[in-house]
C-alpha positions, 0 to 999 in steps of 0.5 A, a space after each residue: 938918660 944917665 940914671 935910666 941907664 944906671 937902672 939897666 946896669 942896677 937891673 943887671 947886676 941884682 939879676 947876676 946875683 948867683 942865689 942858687 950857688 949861695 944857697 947851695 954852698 949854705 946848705 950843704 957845702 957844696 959848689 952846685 954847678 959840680 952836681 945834677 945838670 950844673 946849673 945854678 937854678 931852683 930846679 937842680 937845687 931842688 933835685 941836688 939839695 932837697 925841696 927846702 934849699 929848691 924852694 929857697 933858691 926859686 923865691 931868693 930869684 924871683 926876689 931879685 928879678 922883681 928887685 931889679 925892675 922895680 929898680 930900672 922902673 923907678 930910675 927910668 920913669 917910664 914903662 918902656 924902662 921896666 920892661 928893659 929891666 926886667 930883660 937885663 935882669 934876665 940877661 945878668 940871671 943867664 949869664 952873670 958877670 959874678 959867674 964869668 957869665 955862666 948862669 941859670 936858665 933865667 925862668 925865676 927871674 924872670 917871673 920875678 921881673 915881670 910880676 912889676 911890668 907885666 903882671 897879667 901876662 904872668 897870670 895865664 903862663 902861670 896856669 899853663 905852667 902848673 898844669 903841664 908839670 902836674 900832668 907831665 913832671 916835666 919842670 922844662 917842658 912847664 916852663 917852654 910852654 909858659 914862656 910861649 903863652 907868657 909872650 903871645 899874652 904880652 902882645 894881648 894886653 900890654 904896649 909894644 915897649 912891654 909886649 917886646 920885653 916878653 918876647 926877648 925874655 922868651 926867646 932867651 928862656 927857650 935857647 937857654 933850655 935848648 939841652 933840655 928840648 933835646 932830652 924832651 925829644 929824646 925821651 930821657 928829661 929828668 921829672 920832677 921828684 928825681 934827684 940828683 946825686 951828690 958827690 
């Protein structure tokens, strides 16, 4: 149980690696939550520092949150043990000890994390995705959507331990972007190719 736990602190922990605002200060020197919405995540990096630096930070984020299941997966020994560490990657993404808790919205991450324990939920969030930031441009809305298809396609095809940990993450994705779901009512989200300004 001791190293099962240790996984979940291991999971934690690479999740709350801030790689947006590493990225950020790498690339143009620049403290990232100062800058756009200040958040830490691919999509202001992107509109803040360009396709290059955006595109860095959501690959580093997927990185870390399939690291960190993989890691709770491999000490837990059990399935139940990577869906746990796929929501305490998602968990240390959003609010990061290293940040004083203050982090991202935690879709990279948890893409990441759940491409090791439930990968063919992934698969059709992954499509609804795509489609709706194509039509739309709308990154936020994208990503609401593909969190919502993403949990109903847990309970579909994956054990209540895994289907359970989709559904967490979920809820913690879409609370997290509860600012965005106001502009999206009010008409005034940013789209994607709009950048943002650095001071």
């Amino acid at each position: 149980m001791a190293l099962s736990l240790g996984g979940l602190l291991a999971a934690y922990l690479i999740g709350a690696i801030p790689v947006g605002m590493l990225v950020a200060r790498l690339a143009g020197g620049v403290d990232i939550r100062s800058h756009g919405s200040g958040n830490i995540g691919a999509t202001n990096v992107l509109r803040t520092l360009g396709p290059i630096a955006g595109v860095i930070t959501l690959l580093g984020d997927v990185v870390k949150g399939y690291a960190a299941a993989w890691v709770a997966g491999t000490l837990g020994g059990a399935p139940a043990w990577v869906g746990a560490g796929a929501v305490a990657a998602v968990v240390g993404n959003c609010w990061p000890v290293f940040l004083r808790f203050r982090g991202g919205k935690g879709m990279a991450t948890a893409l990441g994390a759940f491409l090791v324990a439930a990968p063919w939920a992934v698969a059709p969030a992954a499509v609804v995705f795509a489609a709706l930031v194509a039509i739309t441009r709308l990154i936020s809305l994208g990503s609401i959507a593909a969190c919502v298809t993403f949990a109903v396609a847990g309970w579909v095809a994956y054990p209540p331990s895994i289907a359970l940990a989709t559904t967490v993450v979920t809820a913690i994705i879409i609370v997290r972007h509860r600012a965005n779901i106001q502009r999206l009512r009010a008409g005034t989200e940013s789209r994607l190719g709009q950048r943002a300004r650095v001071a």
